[in-house]
N, C-alpha and C positions, 0 to 999 in steps of 0.2 A: 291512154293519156298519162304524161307521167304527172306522179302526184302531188301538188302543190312543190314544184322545183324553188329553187334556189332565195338565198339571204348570203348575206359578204360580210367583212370585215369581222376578223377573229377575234379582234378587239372589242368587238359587241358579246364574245362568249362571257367576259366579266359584267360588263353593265345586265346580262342576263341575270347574273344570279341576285341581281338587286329587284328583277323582277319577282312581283308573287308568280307561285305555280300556277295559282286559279286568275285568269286574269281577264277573263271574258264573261259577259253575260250569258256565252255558249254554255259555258262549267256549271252555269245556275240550275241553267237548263237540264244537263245531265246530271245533277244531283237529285234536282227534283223526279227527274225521268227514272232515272237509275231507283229509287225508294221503295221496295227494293235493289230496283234495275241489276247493274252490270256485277255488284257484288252479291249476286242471289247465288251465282255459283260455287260464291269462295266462304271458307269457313272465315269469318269475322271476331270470332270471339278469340280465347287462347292468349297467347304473350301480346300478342301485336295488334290497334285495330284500326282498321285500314278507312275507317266512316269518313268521307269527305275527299278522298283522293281514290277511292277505285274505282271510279267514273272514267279516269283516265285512261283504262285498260282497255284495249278489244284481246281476251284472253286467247283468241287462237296465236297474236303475238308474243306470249308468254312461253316461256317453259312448259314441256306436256305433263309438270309434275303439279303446274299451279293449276291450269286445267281441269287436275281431277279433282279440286277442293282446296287443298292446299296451302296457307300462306307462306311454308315453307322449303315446300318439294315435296314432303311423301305426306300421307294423308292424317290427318290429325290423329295424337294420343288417343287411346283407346279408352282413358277412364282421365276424368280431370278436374281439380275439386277447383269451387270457385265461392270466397268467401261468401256468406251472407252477412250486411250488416246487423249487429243485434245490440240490446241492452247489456253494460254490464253485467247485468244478473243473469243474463241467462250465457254468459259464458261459460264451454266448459270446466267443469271443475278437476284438474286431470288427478286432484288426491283421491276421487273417488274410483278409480281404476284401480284393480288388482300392481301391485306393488312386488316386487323381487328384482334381488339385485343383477337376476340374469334376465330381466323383464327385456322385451326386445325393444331396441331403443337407439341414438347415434347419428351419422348425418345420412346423405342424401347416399351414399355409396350401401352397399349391403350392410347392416348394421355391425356386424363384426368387423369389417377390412380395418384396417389402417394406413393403406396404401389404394394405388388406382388399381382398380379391375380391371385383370388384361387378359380373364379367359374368354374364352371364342363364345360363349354365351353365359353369360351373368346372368345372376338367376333378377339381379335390377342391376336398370344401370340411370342414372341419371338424365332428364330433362334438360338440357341448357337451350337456350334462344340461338334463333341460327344465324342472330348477328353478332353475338359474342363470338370471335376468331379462336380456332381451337376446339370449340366445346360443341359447334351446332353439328345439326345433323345424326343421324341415327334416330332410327326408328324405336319408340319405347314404348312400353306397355303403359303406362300411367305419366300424369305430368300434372303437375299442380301449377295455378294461375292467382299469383297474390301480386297484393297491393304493394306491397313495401318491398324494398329490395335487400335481400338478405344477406347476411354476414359470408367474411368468405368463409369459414368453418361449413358453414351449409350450404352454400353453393360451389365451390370449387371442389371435389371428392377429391380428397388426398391430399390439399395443398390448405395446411393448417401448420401454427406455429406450436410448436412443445419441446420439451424437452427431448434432446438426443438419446436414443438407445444408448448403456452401456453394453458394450459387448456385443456380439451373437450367439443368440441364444440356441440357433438350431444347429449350431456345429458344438454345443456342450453334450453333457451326458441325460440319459433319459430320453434320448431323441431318437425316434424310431423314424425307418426311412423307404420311404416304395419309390419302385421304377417303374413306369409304363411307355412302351414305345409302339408308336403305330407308323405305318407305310404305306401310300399311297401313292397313284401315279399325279404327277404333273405333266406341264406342257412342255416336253422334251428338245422341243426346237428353240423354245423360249431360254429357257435355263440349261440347256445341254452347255458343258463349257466351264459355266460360272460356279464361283465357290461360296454360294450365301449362306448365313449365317446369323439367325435372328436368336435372341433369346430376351426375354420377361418376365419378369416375379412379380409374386402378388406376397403380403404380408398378411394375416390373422392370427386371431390370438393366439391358435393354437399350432399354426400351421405355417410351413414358408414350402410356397410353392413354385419353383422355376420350370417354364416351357421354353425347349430349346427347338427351332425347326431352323433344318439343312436340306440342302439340296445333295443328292445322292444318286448324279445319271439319270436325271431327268425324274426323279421319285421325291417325294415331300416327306422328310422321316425325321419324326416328331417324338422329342423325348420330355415327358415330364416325370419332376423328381420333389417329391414331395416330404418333406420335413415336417416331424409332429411330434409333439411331444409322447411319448408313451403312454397307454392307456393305467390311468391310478395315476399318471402325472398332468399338472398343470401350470402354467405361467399365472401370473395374479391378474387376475380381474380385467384391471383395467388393461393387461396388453402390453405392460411395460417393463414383466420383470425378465431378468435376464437371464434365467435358467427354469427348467423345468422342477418341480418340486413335487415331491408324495403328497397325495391329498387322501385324507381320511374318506374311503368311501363303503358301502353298504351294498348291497345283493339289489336287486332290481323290484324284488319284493319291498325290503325295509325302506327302500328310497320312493317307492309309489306309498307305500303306507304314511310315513312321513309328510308326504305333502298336500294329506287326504284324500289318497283312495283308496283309504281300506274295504268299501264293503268292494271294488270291486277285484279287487287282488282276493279278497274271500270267495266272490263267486266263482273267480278263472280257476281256484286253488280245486275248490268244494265240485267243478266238471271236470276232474283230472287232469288237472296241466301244471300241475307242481313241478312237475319233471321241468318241461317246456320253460318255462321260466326263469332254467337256472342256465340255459343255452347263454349265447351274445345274441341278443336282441334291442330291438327298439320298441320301448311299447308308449303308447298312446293314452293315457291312462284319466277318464273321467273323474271328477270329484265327486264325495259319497250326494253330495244333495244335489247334481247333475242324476247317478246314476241311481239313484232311490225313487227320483221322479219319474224317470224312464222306465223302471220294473213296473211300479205301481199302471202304468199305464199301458203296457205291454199287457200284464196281467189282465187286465179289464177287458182290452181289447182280444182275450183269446191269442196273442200271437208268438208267446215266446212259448214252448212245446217241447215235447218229447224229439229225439233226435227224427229227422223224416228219413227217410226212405231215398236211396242212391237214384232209384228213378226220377223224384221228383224234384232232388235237388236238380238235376241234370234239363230241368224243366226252365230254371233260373229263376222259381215261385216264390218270392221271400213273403209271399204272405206269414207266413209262420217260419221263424228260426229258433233255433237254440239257445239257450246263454252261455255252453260249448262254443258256437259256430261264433255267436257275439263277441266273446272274447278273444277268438284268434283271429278275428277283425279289426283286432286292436294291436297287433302282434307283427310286426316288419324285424326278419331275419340281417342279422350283421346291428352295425353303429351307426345312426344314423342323427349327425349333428348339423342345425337349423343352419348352419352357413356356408350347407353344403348344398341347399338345398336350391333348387331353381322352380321358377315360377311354372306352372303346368304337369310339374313332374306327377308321374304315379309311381308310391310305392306300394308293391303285391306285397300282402299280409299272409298271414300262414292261414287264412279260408279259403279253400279253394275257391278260383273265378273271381275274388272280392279286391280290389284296390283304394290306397287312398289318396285323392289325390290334393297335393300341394297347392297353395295359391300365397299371392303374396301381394299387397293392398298396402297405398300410401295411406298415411293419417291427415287429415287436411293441413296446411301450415297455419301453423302460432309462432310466437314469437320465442317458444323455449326451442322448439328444433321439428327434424322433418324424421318420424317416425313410421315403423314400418311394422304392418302386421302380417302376420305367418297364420294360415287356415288351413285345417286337415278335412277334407273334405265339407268346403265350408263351416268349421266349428273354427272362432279363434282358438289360436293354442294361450294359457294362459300364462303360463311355466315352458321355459325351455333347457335345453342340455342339462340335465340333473345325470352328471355323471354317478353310475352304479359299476360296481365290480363287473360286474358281468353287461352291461348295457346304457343305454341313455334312455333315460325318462321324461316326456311331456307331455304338458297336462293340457286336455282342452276341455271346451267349455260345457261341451254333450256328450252324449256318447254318440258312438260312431255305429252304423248301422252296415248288415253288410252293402255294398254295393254291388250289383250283378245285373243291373239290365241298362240295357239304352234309352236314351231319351224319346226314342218312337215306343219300345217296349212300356216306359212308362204311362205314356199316353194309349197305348191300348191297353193297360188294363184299367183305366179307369173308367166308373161310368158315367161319368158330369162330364163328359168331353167326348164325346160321339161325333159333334159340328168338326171339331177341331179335326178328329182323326179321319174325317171324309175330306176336309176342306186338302190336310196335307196330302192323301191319296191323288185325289182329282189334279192338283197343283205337281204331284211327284216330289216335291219337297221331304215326302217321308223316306223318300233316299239319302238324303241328307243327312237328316236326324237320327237316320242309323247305323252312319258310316263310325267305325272303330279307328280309335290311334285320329281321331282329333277332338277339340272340344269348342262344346258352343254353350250357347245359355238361349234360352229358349220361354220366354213369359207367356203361359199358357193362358187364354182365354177359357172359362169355362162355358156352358150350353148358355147359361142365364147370361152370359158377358154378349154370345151373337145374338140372343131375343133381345135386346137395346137398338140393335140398327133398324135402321130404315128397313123395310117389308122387300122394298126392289133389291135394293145392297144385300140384304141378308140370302135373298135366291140366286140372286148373282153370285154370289162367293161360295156358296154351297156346291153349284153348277159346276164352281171352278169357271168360269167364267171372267170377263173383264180383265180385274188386275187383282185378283185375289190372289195369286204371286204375289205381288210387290204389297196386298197388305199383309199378308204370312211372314213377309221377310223384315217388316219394320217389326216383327217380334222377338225377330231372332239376333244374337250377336256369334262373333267368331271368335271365341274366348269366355272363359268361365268366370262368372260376372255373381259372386258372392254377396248377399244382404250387407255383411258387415261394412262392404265398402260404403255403404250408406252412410253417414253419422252425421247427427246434430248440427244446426247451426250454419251448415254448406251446405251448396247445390252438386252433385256430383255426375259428372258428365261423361258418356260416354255413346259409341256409333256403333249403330246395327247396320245387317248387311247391304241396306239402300245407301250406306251412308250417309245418315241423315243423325241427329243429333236425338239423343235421348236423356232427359235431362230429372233425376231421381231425389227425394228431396223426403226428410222425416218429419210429420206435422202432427199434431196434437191429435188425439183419435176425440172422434164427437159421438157421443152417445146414440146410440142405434135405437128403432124405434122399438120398446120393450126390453132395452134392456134398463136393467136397474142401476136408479139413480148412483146406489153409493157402491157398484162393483165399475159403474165406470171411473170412478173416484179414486176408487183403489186403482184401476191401470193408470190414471193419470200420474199418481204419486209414486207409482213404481216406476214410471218413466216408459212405460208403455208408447210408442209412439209409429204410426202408420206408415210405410213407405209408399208413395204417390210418384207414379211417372208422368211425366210431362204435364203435370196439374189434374191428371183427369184420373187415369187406373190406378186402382190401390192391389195392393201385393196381398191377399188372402192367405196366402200360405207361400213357404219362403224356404228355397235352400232344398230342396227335394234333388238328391244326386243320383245321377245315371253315370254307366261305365264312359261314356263320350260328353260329361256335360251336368249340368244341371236344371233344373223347372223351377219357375215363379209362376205359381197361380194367382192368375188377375183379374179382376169383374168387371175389366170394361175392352172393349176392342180400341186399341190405339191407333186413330186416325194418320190416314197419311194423306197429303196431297197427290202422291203419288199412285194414290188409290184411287181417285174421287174421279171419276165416270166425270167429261168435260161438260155435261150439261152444269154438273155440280160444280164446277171451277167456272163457267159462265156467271153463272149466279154470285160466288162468292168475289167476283173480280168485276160486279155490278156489270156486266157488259150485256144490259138486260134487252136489247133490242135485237141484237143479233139471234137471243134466244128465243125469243118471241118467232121469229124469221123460223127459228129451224123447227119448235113447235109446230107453228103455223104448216110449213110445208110438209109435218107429215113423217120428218125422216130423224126426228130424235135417236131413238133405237139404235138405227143406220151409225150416225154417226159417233153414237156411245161406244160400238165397237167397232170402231175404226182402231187399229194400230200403228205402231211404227210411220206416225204423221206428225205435220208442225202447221196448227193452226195460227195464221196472222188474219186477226178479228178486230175488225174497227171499232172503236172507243163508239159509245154511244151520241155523241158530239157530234162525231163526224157522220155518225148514220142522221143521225136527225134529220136533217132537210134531204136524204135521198130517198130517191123513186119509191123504193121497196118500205120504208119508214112510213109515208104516204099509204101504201097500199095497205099495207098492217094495219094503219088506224083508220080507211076509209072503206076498206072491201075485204076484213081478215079473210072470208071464210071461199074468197076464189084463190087462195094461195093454195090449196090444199093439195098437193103432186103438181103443182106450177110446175113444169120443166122447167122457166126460165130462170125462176128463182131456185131448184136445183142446181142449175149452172153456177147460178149466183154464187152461192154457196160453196159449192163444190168447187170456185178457185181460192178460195180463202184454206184449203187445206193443200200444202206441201206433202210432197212423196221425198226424202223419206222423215222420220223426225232427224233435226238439227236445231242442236242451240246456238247463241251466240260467239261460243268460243269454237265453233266448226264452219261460221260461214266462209265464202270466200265471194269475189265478184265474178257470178254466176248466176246461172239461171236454176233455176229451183222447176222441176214438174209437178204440175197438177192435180188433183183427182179431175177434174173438169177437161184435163187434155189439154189445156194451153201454159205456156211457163210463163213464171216468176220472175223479171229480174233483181240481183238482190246487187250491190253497189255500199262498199264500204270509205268512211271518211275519218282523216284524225281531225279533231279540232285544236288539239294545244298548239300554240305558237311554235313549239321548238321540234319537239319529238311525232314527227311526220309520219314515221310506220308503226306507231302507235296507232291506231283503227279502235276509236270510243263511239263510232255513230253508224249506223246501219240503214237504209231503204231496202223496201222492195216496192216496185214499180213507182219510187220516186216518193213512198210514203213512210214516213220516220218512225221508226222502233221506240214506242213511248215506255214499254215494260215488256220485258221477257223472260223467259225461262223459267216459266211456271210448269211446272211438269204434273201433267196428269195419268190420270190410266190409258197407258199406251201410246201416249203424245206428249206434245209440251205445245204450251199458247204465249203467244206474240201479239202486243195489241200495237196496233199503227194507226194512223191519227187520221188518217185517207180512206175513204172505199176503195176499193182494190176492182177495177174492172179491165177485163183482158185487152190490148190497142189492138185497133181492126184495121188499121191504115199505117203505111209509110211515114219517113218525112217529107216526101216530095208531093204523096196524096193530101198529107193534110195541109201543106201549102195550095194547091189545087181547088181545095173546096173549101177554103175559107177568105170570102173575100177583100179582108182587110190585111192579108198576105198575098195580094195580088201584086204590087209593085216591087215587092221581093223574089217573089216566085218569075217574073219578067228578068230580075238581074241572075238567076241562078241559071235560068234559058240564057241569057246573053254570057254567061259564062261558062255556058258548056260544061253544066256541074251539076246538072238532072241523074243524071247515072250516079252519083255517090251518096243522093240522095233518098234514088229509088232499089239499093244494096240493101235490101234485106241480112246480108251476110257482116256486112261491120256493124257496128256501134257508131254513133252521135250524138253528140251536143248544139244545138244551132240555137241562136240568137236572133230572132227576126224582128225590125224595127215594121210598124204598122203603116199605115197608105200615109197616114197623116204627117209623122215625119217625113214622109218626101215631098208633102205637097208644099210645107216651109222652105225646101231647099231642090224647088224645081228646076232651078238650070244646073244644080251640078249632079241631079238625078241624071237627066237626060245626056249630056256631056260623059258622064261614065257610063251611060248603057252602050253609049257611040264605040266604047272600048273594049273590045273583050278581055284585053289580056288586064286592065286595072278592074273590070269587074269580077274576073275570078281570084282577086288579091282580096279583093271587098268584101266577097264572097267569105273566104278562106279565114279574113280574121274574125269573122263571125263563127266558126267551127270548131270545134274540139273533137281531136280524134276518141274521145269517150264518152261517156257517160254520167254528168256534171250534174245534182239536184240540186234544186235549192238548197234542200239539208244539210250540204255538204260545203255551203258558203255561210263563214260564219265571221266575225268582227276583227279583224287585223291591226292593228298599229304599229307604229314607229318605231323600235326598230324593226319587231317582226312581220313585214309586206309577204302578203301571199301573191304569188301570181300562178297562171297554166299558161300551158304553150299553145296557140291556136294552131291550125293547120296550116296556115302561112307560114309558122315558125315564128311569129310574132309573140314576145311574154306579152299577158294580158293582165292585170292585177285584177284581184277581187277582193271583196268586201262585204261589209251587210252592215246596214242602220239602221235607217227605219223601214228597209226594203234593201233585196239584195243587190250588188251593186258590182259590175263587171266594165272594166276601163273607166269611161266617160259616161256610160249609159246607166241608167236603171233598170231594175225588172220588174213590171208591170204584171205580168203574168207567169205563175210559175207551172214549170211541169206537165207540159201535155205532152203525154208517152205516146210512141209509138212503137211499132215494131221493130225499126232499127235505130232506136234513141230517143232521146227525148226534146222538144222544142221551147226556150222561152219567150216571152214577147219582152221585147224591151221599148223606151221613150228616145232612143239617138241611134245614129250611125256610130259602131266602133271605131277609135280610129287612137291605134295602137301607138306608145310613147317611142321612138327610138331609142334603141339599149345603148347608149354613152356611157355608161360605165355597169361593172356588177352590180346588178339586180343586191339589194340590203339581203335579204334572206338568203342567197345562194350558200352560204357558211352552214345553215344549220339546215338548208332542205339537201 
């Protein structure tokens, strides 16, 4: 059938856009339907939000980049703050933040640049909307989502008004200068010939970096030439002066002591590493009342020791370290300046096996600017580039411990986590967790977090069983997901590997039972404050770093729908009679683990007045291994799972052994392969794409039972199609009827309208060749539901083509409406289509000029 054909006149494209988008009571219909509905699949939240118009979509008509979530193309930021309204009073105070003038701080671009970023990976690169021209697109680690639309200073990187450079500064004196050039093959047939020639600079304070790439015989050879001012030399401050100048500086010693950390420049000194010290390095360096707390409490714990033993180190045991080993944990070989730095990076320390790794975290947006934090194996850094003769100094906020195991390493050696370390064996997931050279973040459940679930769910996930994958993987992210990104006052958002949204937020800690009144008091007034994911798990312990990643210990199991065994998604989606059904018959269990299925489950509405509804409430306990209600059953599940944005007009297999037809329809006036409504066997997609353990459920507003007969059978046996079933015999048009192999639409008027117009009944039955016209424009060569007629107007007429070739307009009011007729009766499915009963003879307009709609169908 082709799909709602044609509308004319070009000139109706203008009078269209005076139309609304939404301009039918159909639209109502699929908002309401849709609620979740059609935009369950697409992330909603972000720059853009799409409430009231994504009803519009049938996503498999989309881009395959909106399909995977998307409102963009590639799949949402990875972390995203999003304001919280709050009082006055409780806005941050940002005077109470650590203070220095090389505090990290600036616009949306790396905080030092002064120009656009044009290395091949930025260690950040900025956010823009992907309908701002120029800026959208690319994939980024963080992207913040505020109210107001910000200056261009902060939102355009790079394109800000100031004052002109005098001069160049990196062609003066004190400018030291490196070459690197690297080579690589290209596509030789591509570029064999041509003589390209690209080159790009980036500006920083200290630095002018140009990357020049050529084409070299089909070879990609890349030369960058980087400009710096001399080490002991610097540009001022703020980036603007025009030559490099001698800057008074100190030993890497007197520059950590200076900025307070002596006692621990005393312990590195007091284990033998005075020498070490005086190398080029970069050290890492704790403040004394970070690292006073941290002895004190090492000490207690038995764990900081006498040197171990080459074996046991070699074991990876940091149960016990050194404050030798501690300190050259803190110790990275060469210059190591924060704007140089990229997000994920590890720098190896001088302890063996030990790294630290980089991370790099927005600040949420205010109204002073979009700042950026630098963490050394999650500690914020607090001080950065503290140029030293010999090195650069920065200071963070803890001390740094060594790092040597993985993230499955850490979880075996714990012993609160026994569940966890079986659940990821059983799952294999602990391959994962122990892959090297990537990083994840991983919210560890403790023993006491699986004794909270349900008795079934908790043996089930033990078992490894159901989907205890897909609940392991809502704990997990692909990316190293630091506390600090937490702060006050925002919601901060980010996607684990179900992608699904995970949404982290700081609340006031409420006093536990036994503990003391006024020590809660004291954490209130220190600012002590809980991280809670998605309102439920609170973060017990925070920032635990492994060589691939990091751990949050959490005391609750984070629910996923994706997790939830379909009995439990029956329940929570009130669809309580069907449940009762699969109870009743016995086969719960059965279909708990079913997989890779797509259950389409009648609304309770529509079960109500059928057979099986009856039987439940008047005879439960003969249901019990019912075959028939098996069957029953067992067509309501699709082979294999498909959601909405994968259907097509096809037939869907059964567990039951018989198919599915599914048949898609656009309802907007204009945009015709737009596909926003869905049947299967002619019964309308009220909610979908609820995804469960191993499935996804579909409710439709029909009971779903398999056609046992023809069209031409069920004209045959129903007697008030008996004077139509006579004109399809006199038109020699039983064989098209009884072709199981095509598809149909028919239209059959009942005995009653012929008996009002008996003499021109009988006068065309006299005819064959006018009764198979008669015939014909009663037909559609497909598959036409009610669902799929919905309310038309002036300019935009819908019509189909009968099988005569005759257009037929449709309609719907207060009943659906096809030419001159009504329909009376909708949707009796059969095997090769589907039949309506209508109140008149069709009797099709002659096409005198173009059809109104042909222009935009």
């Amino acid at each position: 059938m082709e799909r709602f054909p044609s509308v004319s006149l070009q000139l109706l494209l203008a009078i269209s856009l005076a139309v609304p988008f939404v301009t039918s009571q159909e639209f109502d219909d699929v908002a309401r339907a849709a609620s979740p509905g059609f935009g369950d699949g697409w992330h909603t939240g972000g720059l853009l939000d799409f409430t009231g118009t994504q009803g519009f979509f049938w996503p498999h008509n989309l881009e395959s980049a909106f399909r995977e979530g998307s409102n963009f193309g590639i799949r949402q930021p990875s972390v995203e703050h999003i304001p919280m309204k709050t009082d006055e009073s409780e806005k941050p105070d940002r005077d109470t933040e650590p203070l220095d003038v090389e505090y990290i701080s600036g616009s949306m671009g790396n905080p030092d640049d002064t120009q656009v970023q044009v290395e091949d990976h930025p260690p950040f690169k900025p956010s823009y909307p992907s309908f701002v021209p120029g800026f959208g697109g690319g994939d980024t680690l963080f992207q913040h989502t505020f109210d107001h639309f910000p200056g261009f200073s902060n939102f355009f990187n790079g394109f800000n008004y100031q004052s002109p450079h005098i001069g160049v500064w990196w062609r003066g004196p004190n400018v030291c200068t490196e070459k690197q050039e690297d080579v690589e093959d290209w596509d030789k047939h591509l570029f064999s010939g041509l003589s390209l020639n690209f080159e790009s600079c980036v500006e920083k304070s200290n630095k002018h970096i140009c990357k020049t790439i050529s084409n070299r015989d089909g070879q990609k050879y890349t030369v960058t030439v980087t400009h710096m001012c001399c080490h002991g030399y610097e540009r001022a401050r703020d980036g603007r002066g025009t030559s490099c100048k001698k800057v008074d500086l100190h030993s890497v010693e007197e520059t950590a002591e200076s900025l307070g950390a002596k006692e621990f420049i005393t312990s590195t000194k007091n284990n033998g590493l005075g020498e070490k010290i005086t190398e080029n390095i970069t050290m890492f360096v704790p403040l004394d009342s970070a690292f006073t707390d941290f002895s004190e409490k090492m000490f207690e714990s038995n764990l900081v020791v006498l040197p171990l033993s080459r074996s046991r180190r070699a074991t990876k045991d940091v149960s016990g370290i050194t404050t030798r080993e501690l300190a050259l944990a803190h110790i990275v070989d060469g210059f190591v300046r924060i704007e140089d730095i990229s997000n994920e990076q590890l720098l190896t320390t001088s302890f063996e096996n030990s790294t630290i790794r980089m991370n790099i975290f927005p600040r949420p947006p205010n109204y002073e600017s979009f700042d950026f934090r630098y963490t050394a194996n999650c500690a914020p850094l607090l001080k950065v580039n503290k140029v030293a003769t010999n090195g650069i100094v920065h200071v963070v906020e803890r001390v740094l411990p060594p790092v040597t195991q993985s993230i499955l390493e850490q979880i075996e050696g714990r012993t609160d986590m026994t569940i966890l370390r079986t659940v990821l064996q059983k799952t294999e997931l602990d391959k994962l967790l122990s892959q090297e050279g990537k990083s994840f973040t991983l919210f560890a459940p403790t023993d006491s977090a699986f004794d909270k679930l349900e008795p079934h769910l908790k043996r089930t996930i033990k078992e490894g069983n159901g989907c205890a994958t897909n609940i392991l993987k809502n704990h997990i992210l692909d990316l190293t997901f630091c506390s600090c990104a937490v702060v006050d006052t925002v919601m901060t958002n980010t996607y684990n590997l179900l992608d699904q949204k995970m949404i982290f937020e700081r609340v006031g800690g409420q006093q536990k039972s036994g503990e003391d009144v006024a020590e809660s008091e004291v954490a209130d007034m220190a600012g002590v404050r809980e991280i809670v994911i998605n309102g439920l798990a609170k973060m017990t312990e925070a920032d635990i770093m492994a060589t691939n990643g990091v751990i949050h210990v959490i005391d609750t199991v984070i629910p996923t729908e994706s997790g939830m065994p379909i009995t439990s998604m029956l329940t929570s989606q009130n669809l309580t009679i069907f449940k009762s059904l699969l109870e009743a018959s016995g086969r719960e269990e059965e279909f708990e683990m079913m997989s890779n299925v797509s259950f389409f489950v009648p609304t309770d509405r529509a079960l109500q007045d059928s057979h099986w509804a009856k039987e439940l409430e008047e005879n439960r306990d003969s249901l019990k291994d019912n075959e028939d209600l098996v069957r029953f059953l067992n067509y309501h599940v699709g082979i294999p799972l498909i959601k909405t944005c994968d259907l097509n007009d096809d037939m869907i297999h059964t567990k039951s052994g018989d198919d599915l037809r599914v048949n898609l329809y656009a309802t907007h006036p204009v945009f015709s392969n737009v596909m926003n409504r869905a049947t299967v066997n002619c019964a309308r997609l009220v909610h979908f794409d609820d995804e469960s353990c191993g499935s996804v459920l579909h409710q439709v507003d029909k009971v779903l039972e398999p056609p046992t007969k023809s069209l031409l059978e069920i004209l045959e046996t129903t007697e008030k199609y008996s004077k139509w079933r006579d004109f399809v015999r006199a038109a020699n048009l039983t064989n098209l009827l009884e072709d199981v192999e095509h598809d149909y639409t028919i239209m059959v008027p009942t005995n009653e309208v012929f008996r009002e117009q008996r003499e021109w009944y009988e006068e065309k039955l006299a005819k064959p060749e006018e009764a198979e016209l008669i015939v014909k424009n009663h037909m559609l060569p497909d598959v036409l539901c009610c669902a799929g007629i919905v309310p038309s107007e002036w300019p935009f007429v819908r019509t189909i083509e009968s099988l005569s070739g005759r257009p037929l307009r449709i309609d719907r009011g207060r009943r659906p409406v096809v030419a001159n007729a009504g329909i009376t009766k909708c949707d009796v499915v059969a095997k090769n289509g589907v039949l309506h009963e209508i109140n008149d003879v069709i009797i099709p307009k002659e096409r005198q000029r173009t059809p109104v709609s042909s222009f935009f169908w």
